[in-house]
N, C-alpha and C positions, 0 to 999 in steps of 0.2 A: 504494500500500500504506500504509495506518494501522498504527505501529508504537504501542503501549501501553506504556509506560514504568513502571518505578520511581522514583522521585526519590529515596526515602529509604526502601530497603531493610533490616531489621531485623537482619541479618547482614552488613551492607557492612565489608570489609574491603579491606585495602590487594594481596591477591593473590584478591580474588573476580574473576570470571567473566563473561561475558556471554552465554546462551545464547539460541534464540529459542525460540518454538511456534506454527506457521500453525494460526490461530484456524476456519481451513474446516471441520474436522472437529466443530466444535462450533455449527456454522451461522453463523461470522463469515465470511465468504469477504474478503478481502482486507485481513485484520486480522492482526498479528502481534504476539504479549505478548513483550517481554525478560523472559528469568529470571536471575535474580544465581543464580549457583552457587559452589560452593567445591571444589577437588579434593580427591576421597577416594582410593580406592584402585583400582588397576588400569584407570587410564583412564575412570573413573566419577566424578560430579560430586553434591552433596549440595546440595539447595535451601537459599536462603541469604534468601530474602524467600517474602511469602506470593500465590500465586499471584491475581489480581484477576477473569480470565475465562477460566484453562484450567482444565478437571473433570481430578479423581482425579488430581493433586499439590498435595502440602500441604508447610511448611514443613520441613527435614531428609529429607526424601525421596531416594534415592539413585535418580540415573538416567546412561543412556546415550545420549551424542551421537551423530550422524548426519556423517559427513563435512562437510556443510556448516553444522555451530555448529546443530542444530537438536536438539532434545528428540526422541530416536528412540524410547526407552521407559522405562517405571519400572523399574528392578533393587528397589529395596527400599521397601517404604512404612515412614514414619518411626511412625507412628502416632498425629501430628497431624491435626486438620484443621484444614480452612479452613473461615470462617463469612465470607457476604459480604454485605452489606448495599448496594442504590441506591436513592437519593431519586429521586424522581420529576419528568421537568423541571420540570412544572410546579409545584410549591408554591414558594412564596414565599420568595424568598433568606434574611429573618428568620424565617420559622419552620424552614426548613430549618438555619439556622445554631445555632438553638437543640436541635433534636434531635440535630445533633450535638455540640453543647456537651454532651446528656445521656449518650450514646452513648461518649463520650471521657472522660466522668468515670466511668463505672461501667467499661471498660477499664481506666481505670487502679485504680480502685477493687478489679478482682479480681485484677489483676495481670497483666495480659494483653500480646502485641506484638497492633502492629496496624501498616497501611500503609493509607495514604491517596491516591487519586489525586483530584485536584481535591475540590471539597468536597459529591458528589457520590456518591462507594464509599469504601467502606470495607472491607477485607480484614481479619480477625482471626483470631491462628491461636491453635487450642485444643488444648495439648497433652492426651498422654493422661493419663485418670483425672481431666479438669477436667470441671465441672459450672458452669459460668457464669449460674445460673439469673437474677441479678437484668440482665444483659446481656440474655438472651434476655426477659425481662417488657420494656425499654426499648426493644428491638428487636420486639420482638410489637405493642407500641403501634403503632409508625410506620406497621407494615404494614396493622394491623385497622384505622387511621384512611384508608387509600388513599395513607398519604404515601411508601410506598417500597416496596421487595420485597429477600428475603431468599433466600440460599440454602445449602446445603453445596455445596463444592467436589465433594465425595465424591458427590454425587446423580450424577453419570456418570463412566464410567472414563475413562481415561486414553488414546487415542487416534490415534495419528499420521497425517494424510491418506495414503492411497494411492496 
């Protein structure tokens, strides 16, 4: 089993969480994402990082666990999303290192969280009523050039295998 990690979660705190999601349901089969959560209320947990490859959870999203630490289902959508961006293996470590040099300045530029796994994805969550348009122009390049692919979290629900 390939577990996918957070390193540096956007909400990591000192009484966060550590939940999973078997990635089968979204055609990973033997992959599994940690999601940092935080307890809300009545045995329910609130996303605490932005999810990197499970659809239809996004950052502050309230869900419920499954006896065994797993994401059973969404109770509330926060009404974030998630924007994901991956380079492509192949380009070139320096040009890849530059687009995301651009990608991380126009983040911080709009004011955005974001989560990085390797230098490779990038997660960014967009709260509501945000309009990140010169992010998505820097993010449209990379793709229109074949150097990466993009997507919403939201393009699939939310899921649990069977």
């Amino acid at each position: 089993m390939k577990f996918i990690v957070h390193d540096d979660p956007v909400g990591r705190s000192a009484s966060n969480f550590i939940a999973r999601v078997d990635l089968a349901s979204f055609g990973m089969d033997g992959q599994v994402e940690q999601l940092w959560l935080k307890a809300a209320s009545n045995g329910t947990y609130e996303l605490a990082c932005i999810p990197f490859f499970t659809y239809g959870l996004a950052l502050g999203d309230t869900v419920q666990l499954t006896g065994n630490n797993y994401v059973g289902q969404l109770v509330r959508a926060s009404g974030h999303r998630a924007l994901r961006m991956m380079f492509v293996p192949e380009l070139p470590a320096e040009d890849r290192q530059q687009a995301a040099d651009r990608i991380r300045a126009e983040i911080s530029q709009a004011g955005l969280l974001s989560e990085w796994s390797g230098e490779r994805y990038v997660a960014v969550d967009v709260p509501p009523n945000t309009e990140p348009s010169s992010l998505f122009a820097v993010m449209e390049s990379a793709v229109n050039a074949g150097d990466a692919f993009w997507e919403w979290a939201s393009a699939r629900p939310f899921i649990t295998p069977a």
